[in-house]
N, C-alpha and C positions, 0 to 999 in steps of 0.2 A: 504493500500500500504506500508503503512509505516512498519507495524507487519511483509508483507512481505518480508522484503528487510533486518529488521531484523534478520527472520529465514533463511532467505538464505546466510545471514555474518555468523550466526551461525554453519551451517550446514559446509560451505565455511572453518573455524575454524575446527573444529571435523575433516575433512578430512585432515585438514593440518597435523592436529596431530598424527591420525593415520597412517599417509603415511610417518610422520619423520622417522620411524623405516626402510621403505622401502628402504629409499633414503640416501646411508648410507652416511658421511664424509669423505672422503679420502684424507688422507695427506702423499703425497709420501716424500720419505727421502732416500737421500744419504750417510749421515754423522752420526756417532756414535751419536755427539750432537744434532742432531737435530731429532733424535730418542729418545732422553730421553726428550728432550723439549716436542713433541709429546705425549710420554706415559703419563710426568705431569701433561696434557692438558688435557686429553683424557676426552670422555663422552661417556655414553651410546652410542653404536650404530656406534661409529667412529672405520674405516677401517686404520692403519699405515700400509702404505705399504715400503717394502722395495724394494730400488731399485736392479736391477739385477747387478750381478758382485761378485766377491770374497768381504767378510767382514772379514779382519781378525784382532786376539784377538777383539774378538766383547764380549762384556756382556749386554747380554739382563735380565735388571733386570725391567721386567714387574709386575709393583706398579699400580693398577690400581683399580678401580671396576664399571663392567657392571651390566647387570641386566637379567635377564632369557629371556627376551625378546629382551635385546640389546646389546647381550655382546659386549666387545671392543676387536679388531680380529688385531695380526700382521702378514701381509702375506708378501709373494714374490711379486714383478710387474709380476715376470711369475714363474708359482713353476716347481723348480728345474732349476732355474737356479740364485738364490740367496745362495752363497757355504759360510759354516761359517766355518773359517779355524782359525790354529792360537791358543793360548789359547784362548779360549772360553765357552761361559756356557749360557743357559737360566734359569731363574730364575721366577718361579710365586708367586705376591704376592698380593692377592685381590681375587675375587669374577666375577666369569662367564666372564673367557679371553681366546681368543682361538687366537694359534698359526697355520701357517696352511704353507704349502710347502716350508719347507727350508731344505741345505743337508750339514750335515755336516759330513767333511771331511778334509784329510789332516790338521790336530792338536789335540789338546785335552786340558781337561779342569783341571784348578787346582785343584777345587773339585771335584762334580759331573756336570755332562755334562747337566741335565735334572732335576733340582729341584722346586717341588711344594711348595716352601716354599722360603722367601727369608732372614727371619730370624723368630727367635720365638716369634715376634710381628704381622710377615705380613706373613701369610701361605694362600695356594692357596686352594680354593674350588669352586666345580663347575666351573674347568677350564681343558683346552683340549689343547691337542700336536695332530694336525693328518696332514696325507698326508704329510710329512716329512721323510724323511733319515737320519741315523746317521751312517756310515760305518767307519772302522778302524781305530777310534777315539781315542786310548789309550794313557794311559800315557807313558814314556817315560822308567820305570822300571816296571819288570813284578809284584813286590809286591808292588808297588804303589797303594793301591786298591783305587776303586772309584766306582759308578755305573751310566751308564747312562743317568737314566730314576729315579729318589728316588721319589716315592710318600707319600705326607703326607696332611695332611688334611681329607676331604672328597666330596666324590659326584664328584672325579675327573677321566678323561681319557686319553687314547695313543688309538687312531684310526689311521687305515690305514697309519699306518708306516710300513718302511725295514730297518731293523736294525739287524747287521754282523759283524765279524771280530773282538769281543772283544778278546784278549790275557791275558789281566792282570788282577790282583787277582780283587775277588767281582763280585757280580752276574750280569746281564746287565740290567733289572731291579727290583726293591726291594719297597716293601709296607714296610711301617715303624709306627709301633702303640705308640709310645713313648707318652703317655699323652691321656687326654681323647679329649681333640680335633681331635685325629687321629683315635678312634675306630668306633664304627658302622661307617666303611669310606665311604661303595657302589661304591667303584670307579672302573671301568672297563679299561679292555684292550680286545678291540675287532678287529675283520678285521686287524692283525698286521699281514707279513710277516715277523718273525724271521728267516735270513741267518742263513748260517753258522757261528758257534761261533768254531773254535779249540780246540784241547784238552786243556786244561792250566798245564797239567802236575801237578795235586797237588789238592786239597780240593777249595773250593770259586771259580768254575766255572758255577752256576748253570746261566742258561738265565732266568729264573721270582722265587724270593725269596719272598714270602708272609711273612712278620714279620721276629721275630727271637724267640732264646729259653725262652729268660724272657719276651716275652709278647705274649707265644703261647697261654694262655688259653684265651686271648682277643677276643673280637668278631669283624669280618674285614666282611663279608659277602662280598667280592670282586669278580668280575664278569668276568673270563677269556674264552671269548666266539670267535668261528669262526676264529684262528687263524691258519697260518700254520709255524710248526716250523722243520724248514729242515736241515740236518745236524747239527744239535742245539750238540755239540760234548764236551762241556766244559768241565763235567765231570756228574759222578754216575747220578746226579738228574739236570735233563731237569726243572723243575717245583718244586721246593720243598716251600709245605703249612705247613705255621709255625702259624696259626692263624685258628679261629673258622668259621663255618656259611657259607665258600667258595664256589662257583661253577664254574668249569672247563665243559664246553660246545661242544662242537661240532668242537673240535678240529682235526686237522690234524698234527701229529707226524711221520715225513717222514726221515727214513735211519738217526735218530738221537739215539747217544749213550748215551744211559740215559732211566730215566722212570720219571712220574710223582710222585711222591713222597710227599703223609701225615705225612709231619718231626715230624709235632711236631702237636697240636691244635686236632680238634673235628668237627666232622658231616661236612664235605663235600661233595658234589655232583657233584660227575665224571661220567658223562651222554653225549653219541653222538659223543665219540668221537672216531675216526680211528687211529692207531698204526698197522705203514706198515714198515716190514723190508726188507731184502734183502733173506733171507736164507742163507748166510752167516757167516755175522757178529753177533758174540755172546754178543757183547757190546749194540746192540742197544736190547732195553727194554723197558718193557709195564706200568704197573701201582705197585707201591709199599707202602707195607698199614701198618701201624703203626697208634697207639691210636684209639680212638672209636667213634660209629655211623656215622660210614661213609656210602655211597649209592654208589654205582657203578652198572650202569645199563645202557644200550644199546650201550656198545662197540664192537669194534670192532679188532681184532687182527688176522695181517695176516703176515706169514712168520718170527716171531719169534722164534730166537733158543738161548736165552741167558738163562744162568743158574743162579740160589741163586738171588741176590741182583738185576741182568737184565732181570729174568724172565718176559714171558708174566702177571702173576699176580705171588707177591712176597710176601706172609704174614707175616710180623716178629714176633719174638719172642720179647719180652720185657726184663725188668729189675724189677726185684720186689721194691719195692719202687722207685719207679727211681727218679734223680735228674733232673729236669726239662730241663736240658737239653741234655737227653737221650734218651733211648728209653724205650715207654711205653707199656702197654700191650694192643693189639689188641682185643676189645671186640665190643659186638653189632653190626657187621659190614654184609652189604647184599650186595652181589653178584651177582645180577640176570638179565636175557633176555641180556645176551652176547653171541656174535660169534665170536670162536676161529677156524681160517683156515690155516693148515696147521704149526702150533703151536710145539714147541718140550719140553714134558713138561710143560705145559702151566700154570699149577697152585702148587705152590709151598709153603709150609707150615712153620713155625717155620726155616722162613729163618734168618741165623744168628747168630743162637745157639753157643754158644760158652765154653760150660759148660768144658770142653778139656781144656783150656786155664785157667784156676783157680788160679794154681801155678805161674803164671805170670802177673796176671791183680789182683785188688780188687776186692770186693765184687759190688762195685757201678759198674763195668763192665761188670758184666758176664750175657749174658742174657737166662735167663732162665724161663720166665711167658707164656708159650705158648698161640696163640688166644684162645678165648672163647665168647659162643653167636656170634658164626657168620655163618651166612646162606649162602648157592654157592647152588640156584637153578635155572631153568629154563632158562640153558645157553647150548649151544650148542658147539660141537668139532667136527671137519672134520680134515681128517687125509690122506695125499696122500700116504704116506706111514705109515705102522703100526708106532702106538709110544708104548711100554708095561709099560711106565711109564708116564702117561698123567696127575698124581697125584706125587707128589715128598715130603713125610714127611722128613723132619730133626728131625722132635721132635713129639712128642704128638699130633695127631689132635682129639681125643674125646671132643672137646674145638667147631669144623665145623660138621655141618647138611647140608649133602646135597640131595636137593629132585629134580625131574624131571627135570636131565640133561642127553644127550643121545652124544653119541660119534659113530663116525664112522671110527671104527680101523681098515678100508679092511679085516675085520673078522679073524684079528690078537689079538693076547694076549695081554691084558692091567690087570693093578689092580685095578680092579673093587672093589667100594664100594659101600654099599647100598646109592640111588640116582642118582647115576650111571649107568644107563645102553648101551646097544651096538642097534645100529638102522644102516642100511643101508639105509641111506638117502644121493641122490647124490646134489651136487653142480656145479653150471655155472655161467662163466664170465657177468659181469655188465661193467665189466670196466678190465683195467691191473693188477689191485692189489685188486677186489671185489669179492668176490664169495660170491653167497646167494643160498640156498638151492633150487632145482628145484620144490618143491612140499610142500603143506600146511607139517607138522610133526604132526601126530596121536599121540601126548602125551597131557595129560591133564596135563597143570602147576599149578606148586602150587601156594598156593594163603596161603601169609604168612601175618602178619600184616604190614599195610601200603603199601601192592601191591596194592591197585586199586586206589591208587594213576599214577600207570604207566601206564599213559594212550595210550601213544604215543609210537611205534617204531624207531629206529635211525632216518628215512628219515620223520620221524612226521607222519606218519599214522596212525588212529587211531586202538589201540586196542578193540573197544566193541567191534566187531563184529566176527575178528578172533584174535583171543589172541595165533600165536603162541608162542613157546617158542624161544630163540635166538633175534637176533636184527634184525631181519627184520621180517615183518607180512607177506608178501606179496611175491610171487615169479614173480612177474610182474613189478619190481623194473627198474626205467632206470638208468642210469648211472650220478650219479650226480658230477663227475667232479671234483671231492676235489682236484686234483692236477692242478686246471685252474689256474695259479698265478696270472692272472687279475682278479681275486675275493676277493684277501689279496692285502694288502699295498697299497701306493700313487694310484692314475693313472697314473702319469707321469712318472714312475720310472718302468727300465725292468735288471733284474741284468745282463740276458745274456749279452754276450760279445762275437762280433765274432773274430772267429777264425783266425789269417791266417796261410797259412802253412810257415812250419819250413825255416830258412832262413841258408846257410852253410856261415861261415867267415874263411877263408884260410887263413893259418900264417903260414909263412916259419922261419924255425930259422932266427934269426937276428931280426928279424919286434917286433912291441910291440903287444904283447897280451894285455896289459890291453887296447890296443885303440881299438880291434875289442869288445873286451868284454862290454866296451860303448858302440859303435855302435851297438849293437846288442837287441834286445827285447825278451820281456820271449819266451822262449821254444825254442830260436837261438840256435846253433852248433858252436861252434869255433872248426873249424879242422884243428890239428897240423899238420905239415909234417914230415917226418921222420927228424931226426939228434938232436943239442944237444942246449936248449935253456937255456943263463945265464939271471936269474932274480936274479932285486936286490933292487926292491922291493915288498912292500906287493899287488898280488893281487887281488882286492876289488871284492867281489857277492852281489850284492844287489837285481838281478832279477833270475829268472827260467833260468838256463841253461848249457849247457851241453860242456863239454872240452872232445874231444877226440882226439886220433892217425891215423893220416890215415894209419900206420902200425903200427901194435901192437909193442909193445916190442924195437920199434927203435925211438921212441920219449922218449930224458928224459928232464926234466928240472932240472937244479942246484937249488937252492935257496944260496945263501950269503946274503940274508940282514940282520939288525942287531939282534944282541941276543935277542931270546926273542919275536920278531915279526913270524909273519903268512906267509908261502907261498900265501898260501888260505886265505883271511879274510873274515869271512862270516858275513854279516853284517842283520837285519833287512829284511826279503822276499829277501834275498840269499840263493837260493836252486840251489847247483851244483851235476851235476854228472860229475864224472871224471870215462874214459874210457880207458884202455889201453894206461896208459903214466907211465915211470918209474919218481919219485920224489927223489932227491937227496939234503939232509941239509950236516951242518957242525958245526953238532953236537949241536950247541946253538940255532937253530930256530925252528919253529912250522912245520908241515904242515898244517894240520888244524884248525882255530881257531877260536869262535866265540869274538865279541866286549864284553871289558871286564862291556861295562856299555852302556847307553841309548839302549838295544834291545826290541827296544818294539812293536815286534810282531816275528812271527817264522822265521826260518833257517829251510834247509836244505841238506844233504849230503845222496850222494851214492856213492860209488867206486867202478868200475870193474877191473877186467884185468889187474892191476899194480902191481907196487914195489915202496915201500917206503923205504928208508934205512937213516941213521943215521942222524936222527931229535934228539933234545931233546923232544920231543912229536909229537906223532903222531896226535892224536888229542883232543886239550881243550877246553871242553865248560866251560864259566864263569858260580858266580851265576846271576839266572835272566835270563839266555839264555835257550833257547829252541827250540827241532825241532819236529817234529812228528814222522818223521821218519829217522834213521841214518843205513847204509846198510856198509859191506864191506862184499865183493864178488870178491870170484875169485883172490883174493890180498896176496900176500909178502908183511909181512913187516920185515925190517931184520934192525939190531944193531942200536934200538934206547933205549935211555934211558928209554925216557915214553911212553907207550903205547896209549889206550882208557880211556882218565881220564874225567868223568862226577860225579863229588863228590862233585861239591862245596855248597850244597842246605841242609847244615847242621844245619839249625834252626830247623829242624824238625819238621816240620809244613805238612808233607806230600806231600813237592815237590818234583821235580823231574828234569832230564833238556832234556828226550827226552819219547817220549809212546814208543816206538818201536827199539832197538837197536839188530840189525841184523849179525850176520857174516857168512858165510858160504863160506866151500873151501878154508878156507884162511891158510896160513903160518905164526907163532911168532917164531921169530929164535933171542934167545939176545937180548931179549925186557926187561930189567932190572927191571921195577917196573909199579905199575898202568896200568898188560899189559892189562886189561880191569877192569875197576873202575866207577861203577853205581850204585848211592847211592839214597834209599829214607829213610828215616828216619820219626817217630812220628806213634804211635800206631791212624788209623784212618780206621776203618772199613769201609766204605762209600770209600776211596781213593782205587781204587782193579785196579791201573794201574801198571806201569813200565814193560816191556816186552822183554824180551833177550831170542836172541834164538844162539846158539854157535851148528852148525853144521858142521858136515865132516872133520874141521880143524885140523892143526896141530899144537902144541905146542911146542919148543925144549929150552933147555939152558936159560931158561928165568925165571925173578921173584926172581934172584937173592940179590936184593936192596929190596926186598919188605919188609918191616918192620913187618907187622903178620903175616907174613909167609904164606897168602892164595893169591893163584896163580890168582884165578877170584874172586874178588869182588862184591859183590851183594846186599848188604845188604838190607834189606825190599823192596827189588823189589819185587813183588806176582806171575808175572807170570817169568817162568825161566825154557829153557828146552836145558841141554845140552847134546849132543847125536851126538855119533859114531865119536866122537872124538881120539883121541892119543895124549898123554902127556910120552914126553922123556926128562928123565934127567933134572927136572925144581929143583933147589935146593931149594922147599918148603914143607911146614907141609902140608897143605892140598891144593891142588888143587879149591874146590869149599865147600862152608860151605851153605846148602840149610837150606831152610824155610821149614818143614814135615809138618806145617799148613796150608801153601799155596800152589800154583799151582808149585812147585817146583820140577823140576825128571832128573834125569840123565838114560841115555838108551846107551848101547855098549858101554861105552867109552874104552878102552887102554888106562894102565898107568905104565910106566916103569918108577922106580925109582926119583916117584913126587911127595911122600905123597900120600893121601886120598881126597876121594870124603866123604865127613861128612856130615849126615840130623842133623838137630837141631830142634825139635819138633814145641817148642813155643822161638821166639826169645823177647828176654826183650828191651821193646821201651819205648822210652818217654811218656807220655799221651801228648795229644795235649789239651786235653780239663780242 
């Protein structure tokens, strides 16, 4: 009896202990202090929860260590609705800790937002961020860099987060190899929903930076699987792998301008994943391949039309010796069982070359080592419309082997190369953005070394049985849904936001505008009345919205306020359009103006149907300011000193202060100096934005004051197309001094007695690097 009663206290014990893990410790907490009391605490297995409610400047410096079987978890009492605002930061430092539903918002961190480490004694491994939000989280200047997410250590993750709206310089987030603690890391980022990130106007926009240049030949073997990255728009490279042994997974890459990008490092494997554009937009981009033995195999690209650098597949050319933090030469590299739909160009060679640019760059720049040992077979191209160039060499490709790839050009003319041939093979919808081929493909693929390794198709089906070529086996394929966004990020978190419709706020002269402009919510209407409104002072846009005339041309506004100040002050997510209203200064104020400091996220500006007349500037952006897009349309501007001045981004680091600066139909009449003035500066291959377009308008008497004597200023902007313009009587040297290297062209203009339209082949810039 007794042995019995033993074994069963025994038994009684064992159960205790193995159901401690079940039963976990929860210690809820309201208070900063009694949160860090908590984590001091902490044991295996213990849940801190926080309580719901705004935590602002909170610093979570999670000191701790669990155990693989117990780790120690801080959550929300309910996720998503625990908001970390304010300066704030989390920090991991210990062993198997997981964070789990918190959103942060409204603030930003003094460092980084998200660090696996909490100094170089206590770095995080085998520790997790998921089902959390970090949305427009920046700092307070747009070169303030920071990153949200810095991984270091090893064996660590970001699951099922949404994370958007970065502005300011630095990537959103960044693997960091610094030390041998941080190499072979295995840490993953999976199931994330990456938002929208904006353009940043400049270089260090990328949303996931694997490593950097001095620790690309490190080995990171980092796992970026099942992610969807939407609008991801920051700039060149959506994803850039600066580090060895990487795989990039079964990704979804949606209407994002950028590519995936092998910066720097060796053998990764881009496998499974979707690259879906618009047909439009030439910006958004597929995969781009620098250094060696990479695998690229069962993608997928559909409605891509980006050229060189944003091609559906973009092979560079290298730098013979290159300095490590350059670019290398493309060798060993395989290409195979991809599906290109509806592609323009799709596969692009010896992109990059720059061998033209000699006289202006060194020798450490010019890239000139064309790929070599790289195999492009057993991938397919479907073409709704003929493309005759579905192959694009810049350089040398006797370097690429390509064997049993077939194309279907509507039995249109293409440049066909041996491995290439023409098949009349149709395609059918699976989904809105899927097409897979209707019928098995009668090619026998090639079978080069380390193909049977490829076992699997995009949708994982197996290969033994039918091996066709392209990314899909199967013509009986269903619809697998890559754009369900309940299959990325939190549960609890939906970005959409509804809509309501547009709301009109009526101001009669006399009444204050800036009070409906409060009252009013993004995408409101303030509509003027006709006659004549004195403002005197500045003002303020901080949301989406729209000032119009309810009679064109019989609403004006005065400006008097003091020297120096903004009719318009466009502040931080102040985007106005102004509609048929006449603007009147006095001589010493703005109309335009962004905050000369804390903007820390975009502006923007449109203009129709007006008259601007004697400002000291029409319109100034500071540095650090930035819009996406800036429009005048349809507009007079008559006897102001300063024009369109966007200049101040003179570090030359390759910023910029708008992507998109627009004019058309417009009038300069006695616009004295900087009557349009958009500057990027720093030689940086990679940065291929700034964008003007100067159509229909007219230029008169203007440019007078301008110190170089050039009427449009431009300098290292890439794209710039001015056209069917007229220029009378501007007392300058040149008119417009273009880029011959870049996207630079003038078409029709008229020019009476204004100087010259001048190309400048290769312009001489700063090196940035």
């Amino acid at each position: 009896m007794k042995n019995l009663f033993s074994f069963l206290l025994l038994i009684t014990l064992i159960i205790s202990c193995e159901s401690k893990s079940a039963i976990n410790n929860e210690i809820l907490v309201d208070t900063e202090d009694a949160l860090n009391t908590a984590i001091k605490q902490a044991e295996p297995g213990d849940v801190i929860v926080l309580k719901n409610g705004v935590w602002k400047d909170l610093e979570i410096n999670f000191k701790a260590n669990g155990t693989e079987k117990d780790p120690i978890t801080i959550q929300a009492e309910t996720e998503g609705e625990v908001i970390i605002s304010g300066v704030s930061h989390l920090k991991f430092g210990g062993s198997y800790l997981v964070v789990n539903g918190l959103h942060f918002k409204g603030g930003y961190a003094k460092g980084n937002v998200v660090d696996f480490k909490l100094d170089d004694e206590n770095i995080g491994n085998h520790c997790t961020l998921t089902n959390s939000v970090i949305e427009d989280f920046n700092k307070m200047e747009r070169d303030d860099s920071d990153r949200w997410v810095q991984f270091w250590g090893r064996h660590n993750t970001l699951s099922n987060c949404y994370i958007a709206g970065k502005t300011n310089r630095g990537p959103t987030i960044r693997i960091d190899l610094k030390g041998n603690e941080h190499i072979n890391n295995y840490h993953q980022i999976i199931n994330n929903h990456f938002g929208p990130r904006p353009p940043k106007g400049g270089a260090s926009g990328e949303t996931i930076q694997l490593g950097d240049s001095y620790t690309s030949m490190a080995p990171s073997y980092t796992l970026v699987e099942n992610n969807l990255f939407e609008e991801c728009n920051g700039e060149v490279e959506i994803i850039s792998s600066k580090t060895n042994f990487n795989q990039f997974k079964n990704n979804v890459f949606y209407k994002s301008e950028g590519s995936l990008v092998t910066r720097h490092g060796n053998y990764c494997t881009i496998e499974g994943n979707y690259f879906i554009g618009d047909g439009i937009n030439e910006n958004i981009g597929g995969i781009r391949v620098i250094n060696s033995g990479h695998t690229i195999i069962n993608n997928y690209f559909y409605n891509l039309i980006g050229k060189n650098f944003r091609s559906p597949l973009a092979v560079m050319n290298g730098i013979p010796k290159s300095p490590q933090n350059r670019y290398n030469q493309v060798t060993d590299v395989v290409v195979a069982y991809n599906s290109y739909v509806n592609c323009v160009s799709p596969w692009q060679f010896g992109v990059g070359v720059n061998t033209d640019q000699k006289d202006v760059l060194p020798a450490s720049e010019i890239r000139s080592a064309v790929p070599i040992r790289t195999i492009v077979a057993n991938n397919t191209l479907y073409n709704k419309e003929a493309d005759s160039l579905p192959i694009v060499a810049h350089d040398k490709i006797e370097g690429v082997t390509f064997k049993s790839n077939i194309i279907n050009n509507q039995e249109g003319y293409f440049n066909a190369v041996e491995g290439l041939s023409a098949s009349n093979f149709e395609v059918k919808a699976i989904s809105e953005n899927i097409y897979i081929p209707t019928e098995s493909l009668n090619v026998e693929p090639y079978v080069g070394f380390d193909f049977d390794k490829i076992t699997e198709d995009i949708f994982g089906n197996s290969r033994a049985s039918n091996n066709n070529i392209g990314a899909f086996v199967s013509n009986e394929a269903v619809n697998p849904n890559i754009l369900d966004k309940s299959k990325y990020g939190p549960s609890w978190f939906s970005q959409e936001q509804n809509t309501s419709e547009a709301q009109i706020f009526k101001v009669a002269p006399g009444e204050d505008i800036q009070k409906k402009i409060d009252e009013a919510q993004n995408g409101d209407v303030i509509l003027l009345s006709a006659g004549n409104y004195s403002v005197l002072n500045s003002l303020k846009i901080s949301k989406n919205i729209t000032v119009k005339s309810a009679d064109k041309n019989e609403t004006i506004i005065t400006y008097t306020g003091k020297a120096g100040s903004a009719l318009f002050e466009l502040n931080p997510k102040g985007f106005l359009s102004l509609d048929g209203v006449t603007l009147k200064g006095n001589n010493e104020t703005k109309a335009f103006a962004s905050l000369k400091e804390n903007m820390f996220t975009h502006f923007g500006l449109n203009v129709y149907n007006s008259t601007i007349t004697n400002f000291n500037y029409v319109l100034k952006v500071y540095k650090q300011a930035f819009a996406e897009r800036i429009s005048f349309i349809n507009t007079s501007i008559l006897n102001c000193e300063n024009g369109l001045e966007l200049s101040e981004e003179i570090n030359d680091k390759g910023d910029y202060n708008t992507e998109y600066l627009t004019i058309k139909n417009c009038e300069f009449n006695n616009v004295k100096q900087n009557v349009v003035d958009y500057y990027r500066g720093g030689y940086d291959e990679s940065t291929i934005g700034g964008n003007l377009i100067i159509e229909n308008s007219v230029f008169t008497n203007s440019g007078s004051h301008e110190k170089n004597g050039v009427l449009l200023n431009h300098r290292g902007i890439v794209n710039v197309t001015i056209s069917q313009n007229s220029f009378k009587n501007n007392p300058v040297k040149f008119v417009s001094v273009l880029w011959g290297a870049k996207n630079n062209s003038e078409i029709n203009n008229t020019l009476i007695n204004s100087g010259e339209i001048k190309t400048e082949q290769n312009l001489k810039l700063t090196l940035m690097y």
